[in-house]
VOTIMAR-671484 format. One record per residue: x, y, z of N, C-alpha, C, O in turn. Coordinates in steps of 0.02 Angstrom, whole numbers. Layout:
! residues N
((X, Y, Z), (X, Y, Z), (X, Y, Z), (X, Y, Z))
...
This chain:
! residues 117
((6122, 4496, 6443), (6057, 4494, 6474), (6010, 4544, 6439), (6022, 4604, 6443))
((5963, 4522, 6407), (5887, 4568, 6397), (5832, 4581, 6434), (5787, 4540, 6444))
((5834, 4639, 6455), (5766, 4641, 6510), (5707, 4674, 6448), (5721, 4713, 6403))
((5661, 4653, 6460), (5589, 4653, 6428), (5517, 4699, 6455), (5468, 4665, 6471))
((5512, 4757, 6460), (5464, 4778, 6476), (5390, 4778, 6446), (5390, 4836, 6425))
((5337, 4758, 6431), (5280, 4749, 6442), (5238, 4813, 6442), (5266, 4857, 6475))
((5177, 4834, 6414), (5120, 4858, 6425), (5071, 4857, 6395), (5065, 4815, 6350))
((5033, 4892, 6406), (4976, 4881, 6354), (4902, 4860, 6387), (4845, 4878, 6373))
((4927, 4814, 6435), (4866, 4759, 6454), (4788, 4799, 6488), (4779, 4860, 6486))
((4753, 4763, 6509), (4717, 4824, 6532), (4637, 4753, 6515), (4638, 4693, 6500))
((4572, 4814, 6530), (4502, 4757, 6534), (4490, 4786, 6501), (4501, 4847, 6503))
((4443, 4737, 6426), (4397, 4779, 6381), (4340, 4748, 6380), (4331, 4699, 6416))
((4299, 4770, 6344), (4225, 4710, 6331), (4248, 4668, 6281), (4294, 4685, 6244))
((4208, 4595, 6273), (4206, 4572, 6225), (4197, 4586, 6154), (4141, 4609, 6143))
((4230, 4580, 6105), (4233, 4602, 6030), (4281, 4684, 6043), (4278, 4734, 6007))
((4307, 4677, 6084), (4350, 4746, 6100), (4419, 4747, 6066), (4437, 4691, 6051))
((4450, 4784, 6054), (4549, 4777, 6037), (4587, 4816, 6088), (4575, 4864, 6125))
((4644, 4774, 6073), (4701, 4822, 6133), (4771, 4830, 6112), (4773, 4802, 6058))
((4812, 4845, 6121), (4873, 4846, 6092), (4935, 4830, 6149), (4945, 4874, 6191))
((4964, 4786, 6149), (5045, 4778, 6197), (5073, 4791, 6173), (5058, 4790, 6113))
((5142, 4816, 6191), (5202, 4848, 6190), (5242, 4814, 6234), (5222, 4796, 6289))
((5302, 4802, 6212), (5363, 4749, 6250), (5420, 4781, 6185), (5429, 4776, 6125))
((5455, 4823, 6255), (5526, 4865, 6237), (5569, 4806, 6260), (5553, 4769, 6306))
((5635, 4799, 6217), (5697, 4762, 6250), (5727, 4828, 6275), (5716, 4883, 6248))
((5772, 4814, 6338), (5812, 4888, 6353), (5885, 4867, 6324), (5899, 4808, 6312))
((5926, 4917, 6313), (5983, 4903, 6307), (5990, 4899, 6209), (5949, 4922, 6170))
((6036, 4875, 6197), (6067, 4908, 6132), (6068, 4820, 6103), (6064, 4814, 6042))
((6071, 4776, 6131), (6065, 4696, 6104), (6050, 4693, 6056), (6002, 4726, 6037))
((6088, 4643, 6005), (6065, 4615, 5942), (6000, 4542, 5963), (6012, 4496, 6003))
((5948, 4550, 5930), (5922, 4506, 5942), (5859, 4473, 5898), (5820, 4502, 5861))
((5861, 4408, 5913), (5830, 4381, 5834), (5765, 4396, 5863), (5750, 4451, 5884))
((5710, 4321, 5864), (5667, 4316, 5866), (5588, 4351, 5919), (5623, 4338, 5968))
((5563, 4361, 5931), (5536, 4409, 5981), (5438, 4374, 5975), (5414, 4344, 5927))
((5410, 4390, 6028), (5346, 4364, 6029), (5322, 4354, 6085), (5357, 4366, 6134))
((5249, 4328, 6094), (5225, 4327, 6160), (5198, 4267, 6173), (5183, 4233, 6124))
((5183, 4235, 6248), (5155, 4176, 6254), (5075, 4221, 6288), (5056, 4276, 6269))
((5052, 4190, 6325), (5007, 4198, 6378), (4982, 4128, 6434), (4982, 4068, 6422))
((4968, 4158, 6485), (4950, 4108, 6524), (4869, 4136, 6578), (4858, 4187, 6612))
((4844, 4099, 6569), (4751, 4118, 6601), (4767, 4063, 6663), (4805, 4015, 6667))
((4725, 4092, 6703), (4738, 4056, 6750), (4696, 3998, 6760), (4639, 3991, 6738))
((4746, 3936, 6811), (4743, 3881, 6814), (4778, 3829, 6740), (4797, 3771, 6732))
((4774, 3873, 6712), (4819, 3839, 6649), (4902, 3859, 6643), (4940, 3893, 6677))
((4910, 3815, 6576), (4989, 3805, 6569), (5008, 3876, 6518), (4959, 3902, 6493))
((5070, 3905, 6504), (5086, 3961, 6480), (5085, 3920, 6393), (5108, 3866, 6373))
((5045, 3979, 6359), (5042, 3930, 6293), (5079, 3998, 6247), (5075, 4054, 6271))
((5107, 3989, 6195), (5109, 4032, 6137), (5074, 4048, 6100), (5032, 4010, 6076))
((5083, 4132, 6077), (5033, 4146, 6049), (5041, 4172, 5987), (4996, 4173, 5945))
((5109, 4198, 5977), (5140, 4236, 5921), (5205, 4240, 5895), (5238, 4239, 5947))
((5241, 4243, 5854), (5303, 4251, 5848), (5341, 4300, 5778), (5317, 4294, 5722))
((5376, 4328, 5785), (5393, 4370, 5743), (5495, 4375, 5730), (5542, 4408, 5754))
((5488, 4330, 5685), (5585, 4340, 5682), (5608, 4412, 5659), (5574, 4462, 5649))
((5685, 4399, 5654), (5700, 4479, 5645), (5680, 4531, 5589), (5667, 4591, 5587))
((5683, 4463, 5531), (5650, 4479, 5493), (5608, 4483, 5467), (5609, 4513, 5414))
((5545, 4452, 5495), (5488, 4492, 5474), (5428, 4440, 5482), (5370, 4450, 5499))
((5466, 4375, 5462), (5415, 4328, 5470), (5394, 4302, 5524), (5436, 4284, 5565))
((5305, 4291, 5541), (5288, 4268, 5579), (5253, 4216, 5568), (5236, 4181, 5520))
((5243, 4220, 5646), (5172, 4143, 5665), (5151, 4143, 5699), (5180, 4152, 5753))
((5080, 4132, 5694), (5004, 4152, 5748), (4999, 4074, 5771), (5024, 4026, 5742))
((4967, 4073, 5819), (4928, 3992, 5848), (4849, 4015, 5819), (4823, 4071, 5820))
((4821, 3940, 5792), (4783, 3930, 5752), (4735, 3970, 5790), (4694, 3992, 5750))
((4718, 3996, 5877), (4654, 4023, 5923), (4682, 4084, 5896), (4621, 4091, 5889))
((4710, 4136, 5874), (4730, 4212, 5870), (4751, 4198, 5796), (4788, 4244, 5778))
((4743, 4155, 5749), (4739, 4167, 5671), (4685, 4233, 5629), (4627, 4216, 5616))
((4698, 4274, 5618), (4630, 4307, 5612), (4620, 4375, 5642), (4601, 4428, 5616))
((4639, 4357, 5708), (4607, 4417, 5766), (4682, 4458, 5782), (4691, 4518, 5769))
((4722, 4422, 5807), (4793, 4460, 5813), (4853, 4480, 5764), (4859, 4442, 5716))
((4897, 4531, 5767), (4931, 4547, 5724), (4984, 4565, 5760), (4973, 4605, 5805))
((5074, 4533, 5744), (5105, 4546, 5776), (5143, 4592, 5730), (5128, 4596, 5670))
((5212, 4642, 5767), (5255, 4673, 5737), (5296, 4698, 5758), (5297, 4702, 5820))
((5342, 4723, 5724), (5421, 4730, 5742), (5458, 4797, 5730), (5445, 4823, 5676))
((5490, 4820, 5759), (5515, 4861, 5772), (5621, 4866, 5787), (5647, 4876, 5842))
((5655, 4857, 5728), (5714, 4823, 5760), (5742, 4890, 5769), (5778, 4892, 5819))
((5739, 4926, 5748), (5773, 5007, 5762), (5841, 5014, 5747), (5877, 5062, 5759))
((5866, 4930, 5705), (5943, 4977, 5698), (5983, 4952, 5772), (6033, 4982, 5792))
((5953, 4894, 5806), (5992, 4894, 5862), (5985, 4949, 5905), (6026, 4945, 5951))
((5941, 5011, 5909), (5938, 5049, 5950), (5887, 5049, 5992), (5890, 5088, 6039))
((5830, 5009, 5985), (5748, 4997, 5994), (5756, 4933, 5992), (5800, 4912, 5955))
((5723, 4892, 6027), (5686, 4842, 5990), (5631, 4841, 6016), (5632, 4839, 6078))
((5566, 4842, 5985), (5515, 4825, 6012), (5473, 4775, 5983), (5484, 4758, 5925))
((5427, 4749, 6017), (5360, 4717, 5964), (5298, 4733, 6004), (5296, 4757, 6061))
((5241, 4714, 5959), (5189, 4740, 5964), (5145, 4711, 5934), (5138, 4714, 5872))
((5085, 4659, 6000), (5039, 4637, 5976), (4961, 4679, 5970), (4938, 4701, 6022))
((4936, 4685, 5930), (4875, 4697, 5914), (4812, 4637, 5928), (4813, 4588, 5891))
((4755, 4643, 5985), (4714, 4599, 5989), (4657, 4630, 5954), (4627, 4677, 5979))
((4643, 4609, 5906), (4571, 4596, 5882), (4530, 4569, 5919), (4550, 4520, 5950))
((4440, 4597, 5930), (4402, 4539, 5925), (4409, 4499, 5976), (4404, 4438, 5974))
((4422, 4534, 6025), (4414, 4488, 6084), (4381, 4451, 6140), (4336, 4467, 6178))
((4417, 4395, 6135), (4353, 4345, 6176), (4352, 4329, 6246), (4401, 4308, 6275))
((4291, 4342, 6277), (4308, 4299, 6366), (4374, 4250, 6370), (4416, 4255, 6415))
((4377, 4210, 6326), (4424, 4157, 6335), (4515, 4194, 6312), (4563, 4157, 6320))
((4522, 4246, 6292), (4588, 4292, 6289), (4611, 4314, 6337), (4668, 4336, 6339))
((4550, 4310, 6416), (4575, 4327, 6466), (4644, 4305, 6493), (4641, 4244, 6490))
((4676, 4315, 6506), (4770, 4279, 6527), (4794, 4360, 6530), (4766, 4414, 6523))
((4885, 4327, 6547), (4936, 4368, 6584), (4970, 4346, 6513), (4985, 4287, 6502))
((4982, 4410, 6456), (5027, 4412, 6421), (5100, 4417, 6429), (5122, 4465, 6462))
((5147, 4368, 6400), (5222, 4386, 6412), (5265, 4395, 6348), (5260, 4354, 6302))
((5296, 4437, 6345), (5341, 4457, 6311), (5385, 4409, 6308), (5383, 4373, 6358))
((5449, 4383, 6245), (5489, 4353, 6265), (5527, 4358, 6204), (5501, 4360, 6148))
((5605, 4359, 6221), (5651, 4378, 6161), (5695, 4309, 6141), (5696, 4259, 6177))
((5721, 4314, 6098), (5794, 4272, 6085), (5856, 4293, 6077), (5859, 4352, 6058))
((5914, 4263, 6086), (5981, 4294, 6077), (6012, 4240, 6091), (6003, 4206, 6141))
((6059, 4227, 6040), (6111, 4173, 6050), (6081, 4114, 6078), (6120, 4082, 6113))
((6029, 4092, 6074), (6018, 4024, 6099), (5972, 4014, 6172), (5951, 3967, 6205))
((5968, 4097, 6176), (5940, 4113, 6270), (5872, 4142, 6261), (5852, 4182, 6219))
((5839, 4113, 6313), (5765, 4145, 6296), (5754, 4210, 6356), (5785, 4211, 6409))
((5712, 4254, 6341), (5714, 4314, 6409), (5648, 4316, 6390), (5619, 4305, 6337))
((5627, 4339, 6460), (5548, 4338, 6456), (5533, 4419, 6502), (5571, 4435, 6548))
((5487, 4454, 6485), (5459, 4507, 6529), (5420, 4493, 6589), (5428, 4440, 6619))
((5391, 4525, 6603), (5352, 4508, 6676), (5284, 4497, 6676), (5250, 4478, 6724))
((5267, 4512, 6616), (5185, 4517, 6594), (5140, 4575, 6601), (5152, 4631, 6624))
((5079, 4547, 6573), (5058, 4615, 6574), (4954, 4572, 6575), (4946, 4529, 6531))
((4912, 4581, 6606), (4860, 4571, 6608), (4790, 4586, 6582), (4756, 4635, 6594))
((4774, 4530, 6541), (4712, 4567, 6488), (4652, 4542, 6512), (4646, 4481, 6514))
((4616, 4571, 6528), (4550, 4538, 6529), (4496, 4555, 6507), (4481, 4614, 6516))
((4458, 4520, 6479), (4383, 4536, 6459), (4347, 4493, 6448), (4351, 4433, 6434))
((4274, 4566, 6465), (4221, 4563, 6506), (4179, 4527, 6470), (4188, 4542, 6411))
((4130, 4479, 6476), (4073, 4448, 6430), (4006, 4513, 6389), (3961, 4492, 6353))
């Protein structure tokens, strides 16, 4: 089991940046790592992804503006860490963390961004 903690989130103005943080706890080997988001009344979409090693992938709306990254620590850490650029009314959503391991997906609890016009 990977539990996923979350932070970061918080309200900025538009054209603002913010930074999340999503710790895995525990000592787990684990591959792939990244975040979805979900705004409300809508469906949870993806937003980022970052394998163990290094390579990622943005969705074509956060090409540009976001920057993801990794942190494997050696199996002692794992973290990642999105960077929002440039942000828009429409970035408003509940960011989630979410890991891989062996075939299993774990998700954090989220964390809430919003901004202001």
């Amino acid at each position: 089991q990977v539990q996923l903690v979350e932070s970061g989130g918080g309200l900025v103005p538009a054209g603002g940046s913010l930074t999340l943080d999503c710790a895995a706890t525990g000592r787990d080997y684990i591959e792939g790592m990244g975040w979805y988001r979900q705004a409300p009344g809508n469906q949870r979409q993806p937003v980022s992804w970052i394998s163990r090693v290094g390579r990622t992938n943005y969705e074509d709306f956060v090409k540009g503006r976001f920057v993801i990254t990794r942190d494997n620590g050696d199996n002692d850490k794992n973290t990642v860490q999105l960077l929002l650029n440039n942000l828009k009314p429409e970035d408003t959503a509940t960011y989630y963390c979410y890991s891989e391991r062996y075939g299993s997906t774990y998700w954090g609890k989220g964390t809430l961004v919003t901004v202001s016009s």
